[in-house]
N, C-alpha and C positions, 0 to 999 in steps of 0.2 A: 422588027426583027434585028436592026442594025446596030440600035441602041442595045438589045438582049447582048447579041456577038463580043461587040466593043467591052463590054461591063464583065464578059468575060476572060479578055484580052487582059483586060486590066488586072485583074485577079489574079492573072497567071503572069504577069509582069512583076506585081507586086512581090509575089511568093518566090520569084524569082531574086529581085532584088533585097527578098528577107535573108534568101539563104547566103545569097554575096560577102553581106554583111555579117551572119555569123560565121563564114569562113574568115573573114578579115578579122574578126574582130573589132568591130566598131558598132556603134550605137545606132538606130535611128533619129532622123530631126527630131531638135528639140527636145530630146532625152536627158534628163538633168541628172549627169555622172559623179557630180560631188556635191555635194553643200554641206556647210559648217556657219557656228554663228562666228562673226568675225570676234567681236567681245562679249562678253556674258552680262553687259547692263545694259549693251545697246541695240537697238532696232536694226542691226547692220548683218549680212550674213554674206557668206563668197559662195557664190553658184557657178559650175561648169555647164555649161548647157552644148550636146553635140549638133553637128553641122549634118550630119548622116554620111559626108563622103569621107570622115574619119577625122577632121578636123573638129577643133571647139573655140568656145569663147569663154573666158572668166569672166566674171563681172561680181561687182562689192555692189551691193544693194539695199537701201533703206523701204522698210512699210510691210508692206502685206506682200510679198510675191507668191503668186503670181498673177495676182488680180490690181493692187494698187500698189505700185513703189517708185522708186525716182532709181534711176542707177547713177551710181557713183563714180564708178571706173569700170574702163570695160578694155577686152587687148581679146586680140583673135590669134588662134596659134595652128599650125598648121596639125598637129596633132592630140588627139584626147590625152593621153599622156602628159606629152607639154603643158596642156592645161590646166592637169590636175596639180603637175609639180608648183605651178606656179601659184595655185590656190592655195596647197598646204604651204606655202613659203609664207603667205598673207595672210593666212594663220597665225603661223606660228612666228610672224615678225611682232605680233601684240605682245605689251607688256601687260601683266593681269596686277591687277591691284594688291 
């Protein structure tokens, strides 16, 4: 019965914390807010990924994400925002062919 109680404890924490978060305005962990390819010939792509408590992280990434890659660079910012300005900056700092 303790395990039942808890598991519903949880549930309604959860739901609690879902609605937080669309009052704020911010993502869930691990919710990937942007991505682009970094260049159009190569395996490289910029991904924001959120924190859940509203912050994110960019990171340049080569391979298969999100199952096999290496990352390239990575910078944590304290807001999803910040993150994304600085993904479309590394962007659009490529020169295209």
């Amino acid at each position: 019965m303790k395990r039942y109680q808890e598991l519903r404890r949880l549930r309604r924490l959860q739901s609690e914390i879902d609605s937080i978060r669309r009052q704020l305005a911010i993502s869930s962990p691990g919710a990937v807010v942007y991505s682009s390819p970094l260049r159009s010939l190569e395996d490289e792509i910029v991904v924001v990924e959120a924190d859940g408590m509203g912050g994110a992280t960019t990171s340049v990434i080569e391979g298969n994400y999100p199952i096999d890659f290496t990352t390239k660079y990575e910078e944590r910012f304290s807001s999803e925002e910040k993150a994304i300005r600085k993904a479309e900056n590394l962007v659009g700092q490529v020169e295209l062919p």
